[in-house]
C-alpha positions as CSV (number, residue, x, y, z in Angstrom):
1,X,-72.3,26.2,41.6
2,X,-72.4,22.6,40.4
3,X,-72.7,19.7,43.3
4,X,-69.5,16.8,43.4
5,X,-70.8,13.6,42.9
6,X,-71.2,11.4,45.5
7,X,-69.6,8.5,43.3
8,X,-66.0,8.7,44.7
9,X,-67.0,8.5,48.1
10,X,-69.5,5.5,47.3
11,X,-66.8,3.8,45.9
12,X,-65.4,3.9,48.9
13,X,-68.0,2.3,51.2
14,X,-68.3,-1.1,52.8
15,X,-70.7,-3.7,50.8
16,X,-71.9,-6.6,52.4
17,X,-73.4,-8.8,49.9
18,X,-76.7,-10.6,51.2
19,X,-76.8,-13.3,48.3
20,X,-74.6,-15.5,46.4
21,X,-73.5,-18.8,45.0
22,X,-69.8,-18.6,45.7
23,X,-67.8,-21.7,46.7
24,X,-64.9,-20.9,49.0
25,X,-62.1,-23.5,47.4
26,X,-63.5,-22.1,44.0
27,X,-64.2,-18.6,44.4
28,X,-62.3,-16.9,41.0
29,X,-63.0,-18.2,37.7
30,X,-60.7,-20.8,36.0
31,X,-61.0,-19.3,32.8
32,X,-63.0,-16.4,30.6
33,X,-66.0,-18.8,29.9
34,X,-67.2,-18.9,33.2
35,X,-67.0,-15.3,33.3
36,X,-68.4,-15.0,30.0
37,X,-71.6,-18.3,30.4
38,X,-72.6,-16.4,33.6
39,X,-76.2,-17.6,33.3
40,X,-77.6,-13.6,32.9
41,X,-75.2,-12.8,30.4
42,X,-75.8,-16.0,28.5
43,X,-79.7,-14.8,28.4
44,X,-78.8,-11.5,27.3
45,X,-76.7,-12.9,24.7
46,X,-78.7,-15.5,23.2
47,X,-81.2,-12.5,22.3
48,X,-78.7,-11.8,19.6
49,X,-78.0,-14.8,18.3
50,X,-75.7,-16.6,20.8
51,X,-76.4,-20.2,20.2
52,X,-77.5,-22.5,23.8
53,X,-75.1,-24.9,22.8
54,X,-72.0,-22.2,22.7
55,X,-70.0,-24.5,25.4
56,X,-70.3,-27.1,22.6
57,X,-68.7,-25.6,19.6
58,X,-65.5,-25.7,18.5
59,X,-63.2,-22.7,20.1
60,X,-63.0,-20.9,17.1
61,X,-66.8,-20.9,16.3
62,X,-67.6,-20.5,20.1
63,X,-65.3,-17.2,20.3
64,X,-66.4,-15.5,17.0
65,X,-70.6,-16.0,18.0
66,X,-69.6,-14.7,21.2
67,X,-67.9,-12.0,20.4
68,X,-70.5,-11.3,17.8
69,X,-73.8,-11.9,20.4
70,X,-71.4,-9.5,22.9
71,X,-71.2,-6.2,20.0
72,X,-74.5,-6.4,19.0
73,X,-75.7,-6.1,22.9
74,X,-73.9,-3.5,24.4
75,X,-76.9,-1.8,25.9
76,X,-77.8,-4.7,27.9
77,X,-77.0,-4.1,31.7
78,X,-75.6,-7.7,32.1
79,X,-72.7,-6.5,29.0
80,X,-71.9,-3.5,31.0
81,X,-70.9,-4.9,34.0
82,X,-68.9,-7.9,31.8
83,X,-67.3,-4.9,30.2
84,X,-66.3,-3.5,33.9
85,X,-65.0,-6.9,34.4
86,X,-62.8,-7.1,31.7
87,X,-61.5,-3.8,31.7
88,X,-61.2,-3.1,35.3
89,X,-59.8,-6.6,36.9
90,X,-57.3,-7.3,33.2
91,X,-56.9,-4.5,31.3
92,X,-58.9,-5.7,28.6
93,X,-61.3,-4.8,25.9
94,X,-63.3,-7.1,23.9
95,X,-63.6,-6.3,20.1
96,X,-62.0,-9.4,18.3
97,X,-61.2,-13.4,18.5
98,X,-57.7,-12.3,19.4
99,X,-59.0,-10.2,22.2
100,X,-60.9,-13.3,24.1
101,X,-57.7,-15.4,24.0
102,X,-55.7,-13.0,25.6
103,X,-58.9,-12.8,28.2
104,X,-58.6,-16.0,28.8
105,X,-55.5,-16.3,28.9
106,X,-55.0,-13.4,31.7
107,X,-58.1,-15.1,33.7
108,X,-56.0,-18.5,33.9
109,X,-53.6,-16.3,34.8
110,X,-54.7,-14.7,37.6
111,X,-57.2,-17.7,39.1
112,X,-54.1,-19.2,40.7
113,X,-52.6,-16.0,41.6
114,X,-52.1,-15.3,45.6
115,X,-54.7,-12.9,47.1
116,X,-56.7,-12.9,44.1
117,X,-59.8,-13.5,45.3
118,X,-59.5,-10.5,48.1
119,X,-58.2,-8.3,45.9
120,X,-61.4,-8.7,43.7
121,X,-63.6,-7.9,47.0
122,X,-61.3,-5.3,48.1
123,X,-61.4,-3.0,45.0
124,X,-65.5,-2.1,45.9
125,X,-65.1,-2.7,49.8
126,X,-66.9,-5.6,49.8
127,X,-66.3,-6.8,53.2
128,X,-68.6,-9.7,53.5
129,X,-70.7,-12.4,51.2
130,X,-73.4,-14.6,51.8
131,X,-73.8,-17.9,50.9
132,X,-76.0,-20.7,51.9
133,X,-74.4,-24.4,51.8
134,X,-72.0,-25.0,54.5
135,X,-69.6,-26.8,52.5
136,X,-69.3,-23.4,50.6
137,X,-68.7,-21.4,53.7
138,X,-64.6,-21.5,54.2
139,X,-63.3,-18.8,51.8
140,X,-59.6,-19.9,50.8
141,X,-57.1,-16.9,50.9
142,X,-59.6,-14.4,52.4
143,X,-59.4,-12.6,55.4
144,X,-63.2,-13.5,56.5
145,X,-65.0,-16.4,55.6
146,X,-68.5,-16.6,54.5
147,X,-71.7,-16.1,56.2
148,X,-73.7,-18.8,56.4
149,X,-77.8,-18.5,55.9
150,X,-78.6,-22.4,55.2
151,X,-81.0,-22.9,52.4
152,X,-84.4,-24.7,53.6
153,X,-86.2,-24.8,50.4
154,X,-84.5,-28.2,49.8
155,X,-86.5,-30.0,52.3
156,X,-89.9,-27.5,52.8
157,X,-91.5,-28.4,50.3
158,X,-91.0,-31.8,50.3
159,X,-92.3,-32.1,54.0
160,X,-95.2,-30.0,53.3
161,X,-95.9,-32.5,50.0
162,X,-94.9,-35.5,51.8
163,X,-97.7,-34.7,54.6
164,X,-100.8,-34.1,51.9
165,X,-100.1,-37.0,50.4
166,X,-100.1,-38.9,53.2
167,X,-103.4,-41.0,54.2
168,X,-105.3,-39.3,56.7
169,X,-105.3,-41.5,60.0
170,X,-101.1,-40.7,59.2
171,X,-101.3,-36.9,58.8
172,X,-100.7,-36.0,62.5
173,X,-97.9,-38.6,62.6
174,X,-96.4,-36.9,59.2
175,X,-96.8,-33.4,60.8
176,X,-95.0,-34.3,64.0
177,X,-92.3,-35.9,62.2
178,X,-92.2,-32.7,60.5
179,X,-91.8,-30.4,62.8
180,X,-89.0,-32.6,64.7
181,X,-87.0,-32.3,61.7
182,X,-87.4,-28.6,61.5
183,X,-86.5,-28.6,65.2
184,X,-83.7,-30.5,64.8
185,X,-82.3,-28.4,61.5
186,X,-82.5,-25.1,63.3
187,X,-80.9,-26.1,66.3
188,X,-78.0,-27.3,64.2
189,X,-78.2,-24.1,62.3
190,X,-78.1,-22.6,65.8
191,X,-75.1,-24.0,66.9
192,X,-73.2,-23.5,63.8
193,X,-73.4,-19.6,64.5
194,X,-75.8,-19.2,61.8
195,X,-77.7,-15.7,62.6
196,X,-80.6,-16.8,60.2
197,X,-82.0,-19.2,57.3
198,X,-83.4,-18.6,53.8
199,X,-85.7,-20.0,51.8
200,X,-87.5,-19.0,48.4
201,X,-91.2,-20.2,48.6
202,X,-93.1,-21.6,45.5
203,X,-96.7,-20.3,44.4
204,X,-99.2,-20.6,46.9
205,X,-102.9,-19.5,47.7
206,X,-102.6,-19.9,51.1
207,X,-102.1,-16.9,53.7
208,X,-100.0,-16.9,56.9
209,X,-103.4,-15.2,58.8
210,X,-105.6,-18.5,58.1
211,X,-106.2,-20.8,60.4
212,X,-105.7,-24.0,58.2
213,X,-106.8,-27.8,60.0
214,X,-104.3,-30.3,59.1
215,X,-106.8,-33.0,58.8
216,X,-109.0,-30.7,56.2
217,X,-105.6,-29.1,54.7
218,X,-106.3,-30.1,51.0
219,X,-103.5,-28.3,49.3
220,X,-99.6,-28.4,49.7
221,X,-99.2,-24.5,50.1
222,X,-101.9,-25.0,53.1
223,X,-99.9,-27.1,54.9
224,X,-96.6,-25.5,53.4
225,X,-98.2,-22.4,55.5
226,X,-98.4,-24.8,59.1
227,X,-94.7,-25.6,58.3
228,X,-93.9,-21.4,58.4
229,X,-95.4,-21.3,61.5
230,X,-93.6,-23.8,63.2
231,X,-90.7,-22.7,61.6
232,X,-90.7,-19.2,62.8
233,X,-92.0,-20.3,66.1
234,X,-88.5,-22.0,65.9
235,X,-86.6,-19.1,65.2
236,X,-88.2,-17.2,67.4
237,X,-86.7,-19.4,70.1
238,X,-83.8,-19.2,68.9
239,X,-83.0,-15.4,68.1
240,X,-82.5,-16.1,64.2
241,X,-84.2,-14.7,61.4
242,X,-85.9,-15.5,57.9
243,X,-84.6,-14.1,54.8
244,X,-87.3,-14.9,52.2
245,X,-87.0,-14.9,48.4
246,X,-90.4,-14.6,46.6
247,X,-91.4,-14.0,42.8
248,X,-89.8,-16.6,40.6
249,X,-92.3,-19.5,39.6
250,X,-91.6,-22.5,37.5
251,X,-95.1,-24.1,36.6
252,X,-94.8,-23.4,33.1
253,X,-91.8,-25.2,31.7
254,X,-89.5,-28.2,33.0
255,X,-86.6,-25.8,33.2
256,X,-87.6,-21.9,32.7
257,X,-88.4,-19.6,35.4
258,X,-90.5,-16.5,35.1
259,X,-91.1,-13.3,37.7
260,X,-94.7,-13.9,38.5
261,X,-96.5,-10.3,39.7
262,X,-98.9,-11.3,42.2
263,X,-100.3,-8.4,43.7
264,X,-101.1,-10.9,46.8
265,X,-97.7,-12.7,47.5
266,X,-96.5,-10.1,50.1
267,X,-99.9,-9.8,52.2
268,X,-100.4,-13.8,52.4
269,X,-97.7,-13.5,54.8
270,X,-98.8,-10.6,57.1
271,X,-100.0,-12.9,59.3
272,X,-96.6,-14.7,59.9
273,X,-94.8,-10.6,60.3
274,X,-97.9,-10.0,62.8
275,X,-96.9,-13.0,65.0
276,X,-93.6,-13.9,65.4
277,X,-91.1,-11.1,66.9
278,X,-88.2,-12.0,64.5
279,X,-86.8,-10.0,61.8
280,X,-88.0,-11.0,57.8
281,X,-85.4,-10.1,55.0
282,X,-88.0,-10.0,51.5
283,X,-85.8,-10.4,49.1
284,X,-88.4,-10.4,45.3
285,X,-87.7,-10.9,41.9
286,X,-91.1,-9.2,40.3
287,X,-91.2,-5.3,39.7
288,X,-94.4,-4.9,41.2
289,X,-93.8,-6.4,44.3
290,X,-90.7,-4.0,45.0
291,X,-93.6,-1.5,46.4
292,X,-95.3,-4.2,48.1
293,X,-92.2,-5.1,50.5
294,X,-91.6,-1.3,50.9
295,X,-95.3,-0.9,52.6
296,X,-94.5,-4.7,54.4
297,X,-91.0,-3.1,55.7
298,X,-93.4,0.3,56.7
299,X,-96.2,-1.6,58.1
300,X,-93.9,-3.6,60.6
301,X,-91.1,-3.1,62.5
302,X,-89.8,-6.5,61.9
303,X,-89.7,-6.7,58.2
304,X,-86.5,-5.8,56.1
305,X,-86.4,-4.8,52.2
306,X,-83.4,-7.0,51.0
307,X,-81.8,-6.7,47.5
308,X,-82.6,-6.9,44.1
309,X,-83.0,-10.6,43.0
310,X,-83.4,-12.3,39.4
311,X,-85.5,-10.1,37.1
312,X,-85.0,-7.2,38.7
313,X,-81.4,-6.5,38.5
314,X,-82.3,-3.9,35.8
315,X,-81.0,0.0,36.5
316,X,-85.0,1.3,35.7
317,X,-85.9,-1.6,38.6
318,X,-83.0,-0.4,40.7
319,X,-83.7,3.3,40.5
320,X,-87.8,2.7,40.9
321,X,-87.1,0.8,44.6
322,X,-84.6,3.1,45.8
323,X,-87.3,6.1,45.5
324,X,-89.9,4.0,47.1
325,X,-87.3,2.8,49.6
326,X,-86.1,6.8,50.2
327,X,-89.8,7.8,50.6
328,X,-90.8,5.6,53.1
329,X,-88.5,4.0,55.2
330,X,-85.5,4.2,57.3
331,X,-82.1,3.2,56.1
332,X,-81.6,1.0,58.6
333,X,-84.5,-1.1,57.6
334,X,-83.2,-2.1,54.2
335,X,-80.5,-3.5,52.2
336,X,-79.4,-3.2,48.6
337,X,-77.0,-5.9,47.4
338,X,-77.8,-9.2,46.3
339,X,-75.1,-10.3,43.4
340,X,-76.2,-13.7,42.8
341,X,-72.5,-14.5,41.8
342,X,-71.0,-17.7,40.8
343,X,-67.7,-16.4,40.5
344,X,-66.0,-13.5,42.8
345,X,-65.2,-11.8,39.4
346,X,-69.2,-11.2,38.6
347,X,-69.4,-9.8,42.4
348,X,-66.9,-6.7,41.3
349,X,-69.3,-6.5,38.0
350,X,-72.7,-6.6,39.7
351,X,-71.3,-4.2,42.8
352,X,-69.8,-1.7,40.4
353,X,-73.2,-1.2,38.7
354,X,-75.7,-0.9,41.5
355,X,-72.6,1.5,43.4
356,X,-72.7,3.8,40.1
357,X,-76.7,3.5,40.4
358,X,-76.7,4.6,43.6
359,X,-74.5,7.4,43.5
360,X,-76.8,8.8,40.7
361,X,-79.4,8.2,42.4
362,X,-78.4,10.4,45.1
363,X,-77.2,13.4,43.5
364,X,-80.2,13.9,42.8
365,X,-82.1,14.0,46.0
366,X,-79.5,16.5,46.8
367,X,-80.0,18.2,43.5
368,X,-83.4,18.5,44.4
369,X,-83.0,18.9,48.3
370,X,-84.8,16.5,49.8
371,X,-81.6,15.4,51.0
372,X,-77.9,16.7,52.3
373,X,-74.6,15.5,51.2
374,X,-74.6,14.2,54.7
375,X,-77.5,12.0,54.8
376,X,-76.9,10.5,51.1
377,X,-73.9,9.3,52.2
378,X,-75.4,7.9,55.6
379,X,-78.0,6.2,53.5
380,X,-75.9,5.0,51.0
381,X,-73.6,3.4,54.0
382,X,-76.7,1.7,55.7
383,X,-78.5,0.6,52.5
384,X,-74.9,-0.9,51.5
385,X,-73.5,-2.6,54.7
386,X,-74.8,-1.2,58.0
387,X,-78.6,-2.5,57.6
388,X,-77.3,-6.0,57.1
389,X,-74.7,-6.0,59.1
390,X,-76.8,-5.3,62.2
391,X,-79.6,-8.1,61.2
392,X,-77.1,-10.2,60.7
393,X,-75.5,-9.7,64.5
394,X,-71.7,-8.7,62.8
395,X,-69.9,-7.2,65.7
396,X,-68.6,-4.1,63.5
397,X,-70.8,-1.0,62.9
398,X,-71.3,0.9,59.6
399,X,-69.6,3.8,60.6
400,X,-66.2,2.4,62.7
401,X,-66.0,0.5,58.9
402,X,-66.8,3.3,56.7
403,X,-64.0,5.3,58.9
404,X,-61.4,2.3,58.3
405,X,-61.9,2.4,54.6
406,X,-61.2,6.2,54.4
């Protein structure tokens, strides 16, 4: 007797999702282009042709080389979800210049439209999205507002630069300038409700374990790696946590970024898991490293698998981490979604593809028994919703949500 897929069900299940650029008075799209110039897409479509200067051409040029870039990469996983997208949320199917003015059209439509915006969230259940500005944090016409994990890595590495340039009879001045900044930032954070912080980190040598002099300190990631400490010394104190995004670099090009595969990046910062009792969300954008937050997340209680960033939201990435993820560790100690939307219409895109992943997924650990129906769909609920829901202190368990949505 065949097995039902678990894809219905899925479907059905809460999403919290841990990463994205929304702005709450600008959440839906204003019209098809910024659907269509989502930055991934754009990348996948220039390798057919799509000119970089698309948003530049007249209309009819810019509709026919998109719609000609968007046939000739169908396979691409970006295309599918912009095909979900378009079908799902308008009723639409790209195939002609005709068929992207009526897109657009609907899209200008609908931006205006009340409950829009929930409506997106609400056909996948996503209950709750993280951003990390502030001023982004009020969601207009939403039931819940963002949550807020403030972005540090716009002052990090300018403190940690700031200090090794410094002259050395100043350095211990710079450093306790430093770290009464970072006091004074987390205790703002604090009292704005914010459970936690997140930063991405830039290439560095350094490790967490050494113990680096700050009048020897000759390199910016040395001191960079003082800064961590006092920074999770801080959030220690104050309950919070430290959701880290690691594997992009940018040293080879004034604007391109690449995922770098360092076999290190994850063990330089043992020594910051080892000493501070706080929980640490990694969060990576290079394949190989997917196993190396898996043994991190095994290796100590306190360390979290987060979502799939940058590079590798790919299905082959997707399916790789969920095995190790399955394989090792408990649900509860990792999460799955990261959209990295601009737009609440590319969250329904992005969620619809990892949900259909993940149901796939799991049939087949009950096809091949190392799982019931039960537990798939008890994984599936904590690596959607219930793992970061309970790092990130929301009052509602996985399951009192799971049984509101059915």
């Amino acid at each position: 007797m065949s097995i039902s897929s678990l894809l219905e069900e899925i479907m059905r299940l809460p999403v919290i999702d841990t990463h994205t650029h929304l702005i709450g008075d600008k959440l839906c799209a204003a019209d098809f282009w910024e659907i269509a110039d989502y930055f991934w897409l754009n990348q996948e479509l220039q390798t057919a042709g799509y000119p970089k200067d698309a948003a530049q051409l007249p209309v009819p040029e810019r509709v026919e080389a998109f719609v000609r870039a968007y046939k000739a990469t169908r396979n691409t996983m970006m295309n599918r979800a912009f095909t979900a997208i378009m079908r799902d949320l308008y009723g639409i199917t790209i195939h002609d210049a005709a068929s992207v003015l009526q897109a657009d059209e609907a899209v200008r439509a609908q931006r205006s439209a009340t409950g829009w915006a929930q409506s997106v969230a609400d056909r996948l259940h996503a209950k709750r999205f993280v951003v990390n500005r502030p001023e982004h944090a009020i969601f207009d016409g939403m039931r819940e507002d963002a949550l807020l994990l403030p972005r540090i890595d716009g002052w990090l590495p300018e403190l940690a630069a700031g200090i090794v340039s410094s002259a050395a009879h100043e350095r211990q001045d710079r450093f306790a300038q430093a770290k009464a900044f970072i006091s004074e930032q987390l205790k703002s954070y604090h009292e704005m409700g914010c459970p936690g912080i997140m930063t991405t980190l830039p290439h560095y040598e350094a490790a967490a374990h050494e113990d680096y002099k700050l009048e020897t300190a000759g390199r910016t990631d040395e001191v960079m790696m003082l800064l961590l400490h006092e920074i999770c010394s801080g959030l220690q104190e104050r309950g919070m946590f430290l959701q880290l995004f690691l594997g992009v670099e940018r040293r080879w090009g004034s604007s391109s970024a690449a995922p770098v595969n360092d076999p290190l990046r994850i063990v330089k910062l043992y020594g910051l898991f080892e000493r501070y009792n706080i929980p640490f969300e990694l969060v990576v954008a290079s394949e190989l490293n997917n196993l190396d937050v898996v043994q991190a997340a095994w290796n100590f209680a306190n360390v979290h698998v987060g979502g799939m960033w940058w590079y590798n939201f790919r299905a082959s990435t997707y399916t790789q981490s969920m095995q190790y993820r399955l394989e090792a560790l408990s649900p509860l100690k990792s999460s799955l979604i990261v959209s990295d939307a601009r737009c609440i219409e590319w969250t329904y895109g992005k969620l619809l593809i990892v949900k259909q992943l993940l149901a796939r997924f799991l049939d087949e650990q009950i096809k091949d028994e190392w799982l019931s129906r039960e537990d798939a769909l008890a994984l599936a609920a904590e690596w959607l919703h219930g793992s970061a829901a309970k790092r990130y202190g929301l009052a509602e368990s996985t399951v009192s949500s799971c049984n509101r949505d059915h």
